[in-house]
N, C-alpha and C positions, 0 to 999 in steps of 0.2 A: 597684770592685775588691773590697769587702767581700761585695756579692752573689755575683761568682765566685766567692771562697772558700767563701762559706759554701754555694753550690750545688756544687763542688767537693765537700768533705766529705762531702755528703750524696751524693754521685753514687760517689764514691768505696766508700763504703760497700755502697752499694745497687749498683750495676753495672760501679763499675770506671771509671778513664780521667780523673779530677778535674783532672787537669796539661796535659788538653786544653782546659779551661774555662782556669785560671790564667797555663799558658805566653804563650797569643795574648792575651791581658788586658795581663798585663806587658810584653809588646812593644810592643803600642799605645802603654802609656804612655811610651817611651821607654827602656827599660832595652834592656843590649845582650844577645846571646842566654843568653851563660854567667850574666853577673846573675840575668837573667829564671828562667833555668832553676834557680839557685841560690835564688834567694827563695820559685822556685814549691816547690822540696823544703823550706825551712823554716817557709813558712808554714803547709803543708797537714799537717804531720809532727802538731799537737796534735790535730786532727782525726784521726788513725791512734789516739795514746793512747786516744779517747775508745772509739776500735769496738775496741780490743784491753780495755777495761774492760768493755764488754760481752761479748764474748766470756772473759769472762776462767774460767766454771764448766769451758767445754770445752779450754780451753788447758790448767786444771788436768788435768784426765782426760788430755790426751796430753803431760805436763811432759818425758818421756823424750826423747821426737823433739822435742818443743821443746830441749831442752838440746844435743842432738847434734846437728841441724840449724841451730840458732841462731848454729853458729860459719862456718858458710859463707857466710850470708846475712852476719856483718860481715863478711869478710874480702871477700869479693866487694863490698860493696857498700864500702868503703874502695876497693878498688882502682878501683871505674868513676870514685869521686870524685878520685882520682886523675888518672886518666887524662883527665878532664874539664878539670882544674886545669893540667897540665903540656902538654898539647897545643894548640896556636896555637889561638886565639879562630877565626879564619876557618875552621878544619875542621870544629868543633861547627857554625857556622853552614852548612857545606855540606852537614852529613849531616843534619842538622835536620828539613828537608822529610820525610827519608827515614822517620827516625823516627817523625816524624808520623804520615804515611801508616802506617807497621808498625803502631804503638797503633792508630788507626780501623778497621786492620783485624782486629785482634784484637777491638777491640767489636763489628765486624757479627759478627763469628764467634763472638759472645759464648757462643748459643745452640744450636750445634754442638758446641760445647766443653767445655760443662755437661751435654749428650748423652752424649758421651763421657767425661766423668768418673763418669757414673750405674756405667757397665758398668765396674767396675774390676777390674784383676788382680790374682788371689789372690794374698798372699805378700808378704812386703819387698823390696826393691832397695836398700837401704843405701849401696850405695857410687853405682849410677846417681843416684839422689836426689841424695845430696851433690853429688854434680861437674853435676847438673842445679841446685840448687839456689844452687849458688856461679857459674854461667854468665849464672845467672838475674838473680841480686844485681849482677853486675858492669854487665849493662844499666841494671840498677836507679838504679847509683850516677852511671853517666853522663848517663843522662835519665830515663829512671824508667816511662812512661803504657806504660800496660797489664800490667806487673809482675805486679800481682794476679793476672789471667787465666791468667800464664805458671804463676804458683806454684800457685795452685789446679786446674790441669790434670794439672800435674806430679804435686804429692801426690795428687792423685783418681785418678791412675792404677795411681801404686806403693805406695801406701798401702792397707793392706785395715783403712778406717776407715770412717766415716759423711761424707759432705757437710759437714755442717756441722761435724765435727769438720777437715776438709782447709780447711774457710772459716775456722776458729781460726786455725788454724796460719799460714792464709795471710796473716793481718789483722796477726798477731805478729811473722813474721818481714820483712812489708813495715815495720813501725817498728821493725826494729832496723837492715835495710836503709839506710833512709832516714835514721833516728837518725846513726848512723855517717858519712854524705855532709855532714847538718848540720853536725854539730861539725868538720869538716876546712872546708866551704863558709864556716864564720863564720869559721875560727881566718885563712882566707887572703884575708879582708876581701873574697868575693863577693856578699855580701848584700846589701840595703838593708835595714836593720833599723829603722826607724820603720814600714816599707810593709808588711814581714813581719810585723811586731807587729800592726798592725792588719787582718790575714788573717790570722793565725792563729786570733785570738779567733771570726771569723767561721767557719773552718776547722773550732775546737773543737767550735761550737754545730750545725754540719752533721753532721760526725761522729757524733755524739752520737746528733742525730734521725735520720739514718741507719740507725745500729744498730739501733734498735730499731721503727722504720718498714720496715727492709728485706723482712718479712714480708707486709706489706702494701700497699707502694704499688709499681707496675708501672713499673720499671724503662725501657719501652721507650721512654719520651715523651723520657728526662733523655741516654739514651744516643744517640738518636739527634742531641739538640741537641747533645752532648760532640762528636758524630763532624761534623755539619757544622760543626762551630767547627774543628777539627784541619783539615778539607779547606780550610777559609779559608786559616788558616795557613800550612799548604802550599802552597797558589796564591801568597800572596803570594811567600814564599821562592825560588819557583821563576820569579815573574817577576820 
């Protein structure tokens, strides 16, 4: 469990998709899906602190859009935890597979998508953003894997910033996302908190060396394990 985390973190960082490694871990071990899904957001959440510490020069440079965008990603991502919270356990469990499958597909598409954010459109969209960015959050809060991919698409497109300025942003507003789903996930006793404790610390140290390995290690080898782990997962749910 400690290695998913901590390859979680690091995958997280570097390519996106960590809740595909953690979710099908925590099922194995027995937790049910809303658990599972609940501990996988608070285990992995220190590992977020760790790559928004890193990113933290270029976060400074865009503090504005961080401040005015930072209020959709909580409010969205309160309401998916929400919505996670108050709807029957067997509905999460039926849409599950589905989600699954969407996150894996957002990873093969990893590299389309990064294409497409190269060529951005000149000029702000303020209001599109936001109601992107709060639609975003609200999947976010309810299961979370592939998040990343969604926000950093978004801002790559309507943002006329730099890459790795849209990669800030993205790293920031998935831990305030996630932050927000935690504290409501603990406060309504979903979690397993010895099991999260000890993935998170693994979480932290992925995190961490993610950040600042993301330059250099080649993402394809971690993303493609992340996406056959989800397609497990999936098969199973679905038989």
């Amino acid at each position: 469990m400690t290695a998913a985390s901590a390859a979680a973190g690091l995958v997280n960082a570097v390519a996106g998709g960590g809740t595909l490694l953690t979710f099908p871990a925590l099922m194995l071990a027995g937790l049910s899906p809303v658990t599972a899904n609940a501990t996988s957001t608070v285990a992995l959440w220190p590992g977020q602190i760790s790559s928004v510490w890193a990113y933290r020069r270029h976060i400074e440079e865009e503090r504005h859009r961080a401040l005015v965008l930072g209020l959709p990603a909580l409010l969205g991502g309160a309401l998916g935890s929400v919505l996670l919270l108050a709807l029957p356990e067997k509905a999460f469990a039926a849409v599950v597979p589905w989600l699954i499958l969407f996150a894996c597909a957002l990873l093969a598409l990893q590299g389309p998508i990064r294409r497409a954010v190269g060529h951005q459109v000149a000029g702000n969209h303020p209001v599109a953003l936001w109601i992107i960015q709060f639609l975003i959050s609200v999947y976010g809060g309810y299961f979370g894997a592939g998040i990343g991919i969604l926000m950093l698409a978004a801002m790559g497109i309507l943002l006329p910033s730099s890459l790795q300025h849209a990669n800030a942003l993205k790293v920031l507003f998935a831990l305030l996302t996630n932050g927000v789903a935690c504290v409501l996930f603990l406060a309504w006793g979903k979690v397993d908190p010895p099991l999260a404790a000890l993935m998170a610390v693994a979480s932290l140290v992925g995190g961490w060396a993610g950040a600042h390995l993301a330059q250099r290690l080649p993402p394809a080898g971690m993303k493609a394990f992340a996406i056959a782990i989800g397609l497990f997962a999936a098969a199973k749910f679905f038989w």
